[in-house]
C-alpha angles and dihedrals in degrees: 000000000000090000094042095051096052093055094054091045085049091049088047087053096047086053100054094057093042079058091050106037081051090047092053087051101044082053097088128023098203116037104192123198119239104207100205123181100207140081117272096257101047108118097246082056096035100039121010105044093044083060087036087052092045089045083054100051099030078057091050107036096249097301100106122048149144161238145214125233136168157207084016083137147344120283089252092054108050103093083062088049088056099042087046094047104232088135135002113236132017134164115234134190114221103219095060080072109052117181079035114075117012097149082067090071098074092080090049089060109130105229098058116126125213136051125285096269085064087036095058096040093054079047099060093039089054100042080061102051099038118357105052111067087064077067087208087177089051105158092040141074105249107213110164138358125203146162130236108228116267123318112252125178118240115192146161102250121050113262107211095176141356094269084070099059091068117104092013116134103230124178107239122197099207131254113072092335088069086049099048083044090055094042085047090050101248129169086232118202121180108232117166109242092243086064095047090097091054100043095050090046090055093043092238087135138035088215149311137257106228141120133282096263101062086067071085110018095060099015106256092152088076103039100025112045101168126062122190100206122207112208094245099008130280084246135354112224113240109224134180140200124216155205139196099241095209093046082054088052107053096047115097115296084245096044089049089049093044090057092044088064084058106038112072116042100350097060088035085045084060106043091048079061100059095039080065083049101057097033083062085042090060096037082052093053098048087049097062097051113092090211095051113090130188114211108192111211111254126241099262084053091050093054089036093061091036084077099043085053091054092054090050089046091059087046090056101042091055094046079057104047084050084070091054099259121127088236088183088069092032104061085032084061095053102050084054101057089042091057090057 
């Protein structure tokens, strides 16, 4: 009886979690896959897809959701990924594809003032009224656009001013950075963000030019222990999420309609908030250890840089009107979304 018992017990059991494996599945009838670039417990993986996740299924009633997946291709390579359809949905940064995206280069501009929620919404809004019709992600389903916090550079060595920036061999990541790291008179090395720990552990690298959050995101606090802060920022990082057009298209028309309330400025709108979040999350980690130190650029810096990001923003804006677009109006629109 004992025997017999168990195995009914065994077989109930079995059953449950067939019931409940089956349920989990039956959630959601379209299940989409989210490529990402970055470590789990990165913020945009820790923090903004699972929102993005919850924004996706609250809109549909449960019946589309998604999943995270990672290391499917190199930063540089997602947007092929997406357009391929090898997954559904990625997050890029411009500047890892250079040729093909310049009119990204507005938001980077150094001299804006505000955080990255008030960044990515000006960025929508201006994508719409000048930017869009050049269709630069052309093959792909724009759904949101955003902004990391100001660009910092974290080294090594301690930077005291901006003389001692010059000759430095700083890993750039593309878009206006690579620009602020040429005019500052940087040995700059491209290096995807994924691969910074390793570089700066090697000493390939004096330092990087990224945002506050990656002192937790990628680790900085332990391999680079100084950080020299613009005010501002000497540049902002232009991102983009993205869909498989032809994955968006084949879900339900009111699926498709209920998605389209949330992509656009609601989602960038989003994105822009947590970037806030996990910027405060780095500046809070290099805070706590006793060997990382923050050296906030002096007036005379300030005003000194201001210049030099006069001088990157002409050059900009003439790389934009190039494409057509009155640049002028284009980055005065956006200070002034941003200022409300």
């Amino acid at each position: 009886m004992r025997n017999i018992s168990g195995k009914i017990l065994g077989t109930a059991v079995i059953g449950i979690g067939l019931t409940v494996g089956m349920s989990e599945v039956r959630a959601a009838d379209y299940n989409l896959i989210i490529s990402s670039w970055a470590p789990p417990t990165h913020g945009m993986n820790a923090i903004m897809f699972p929102k993005l996740i919850k924004m996706i299924e609250a809109a549909t009633d449960g019946k589309v959701s998604a999943k995270i997946r990672y290391k499917l291709a190199s930063p540089p390579s997602q947007f092929d990924l997406i357009q391929d359809g090898a997954a559904d949905f990625t997050w890029i940064f411009h500047g890892y594809n250079p040729g093909r995206f310049t009119l990204t280069k507005l938001i980077e501009l150094p001299g804006y003032k505000g955080n990255a929620q008030a960044a990515s919404v000006a960025y929508w809004r201006v994508h719409a009224k000048y930017l869009a019709k050049n269709n630069e992600h052309r093959g792909v389903k724009l759904i949101a656009l955003m902004t990391h916090g100001p660009g910092q550079i974290h080294s090594n060595k301690a930077i005291k001013s901006l003389a001692d920036i010059k000759g430095l061999k700083l890993r750039l990541p593309g878009g206006v950075a690579s620009d602020a790291g040429a005019a500052l008179g940087v040995k700059g090395i491209k290096v995807p963000a994924p691969k910074v720990y390793e570089t700066l552990a090697s000493n390939a690298a004096d330092g990087v030019t990224m945002p506050f959050e990656s002192r937790k995101g990628f680790k900085l606090v332990e391999v680079a222990k100084n950080v020299f802060e613009m005010p501002g920022g000497f540049y902002r990082g232009s991102f983009a999420l993205i869909m498989n057009e032809a994955k968006f298209k084949s879900l339900p028309a009111k699926y498709q309609t209920a998605l389209n309330k949330i992509f656009g400025e609601t989602m960038s709108r989003m994105a822009g908030g947590v970037w806030d979040e996990i910027d405060a999350i780095g500046r809070k980690a290099t805070l706590a250890r006793k060997d990382n130190k923050i050296v906030v650029a002096s007036s005379a810096d300030q005003a000194a840089y201001a210049k030099i990001g006069a001088n990157i923003k002409t050059k900009v804006l003439k790389q934009v009107a190039a494409k057509g677009v009155d640049s002028k109006a284009a980055v005065a629109f956006i200070a002034s979304q941003m200022a409300k």
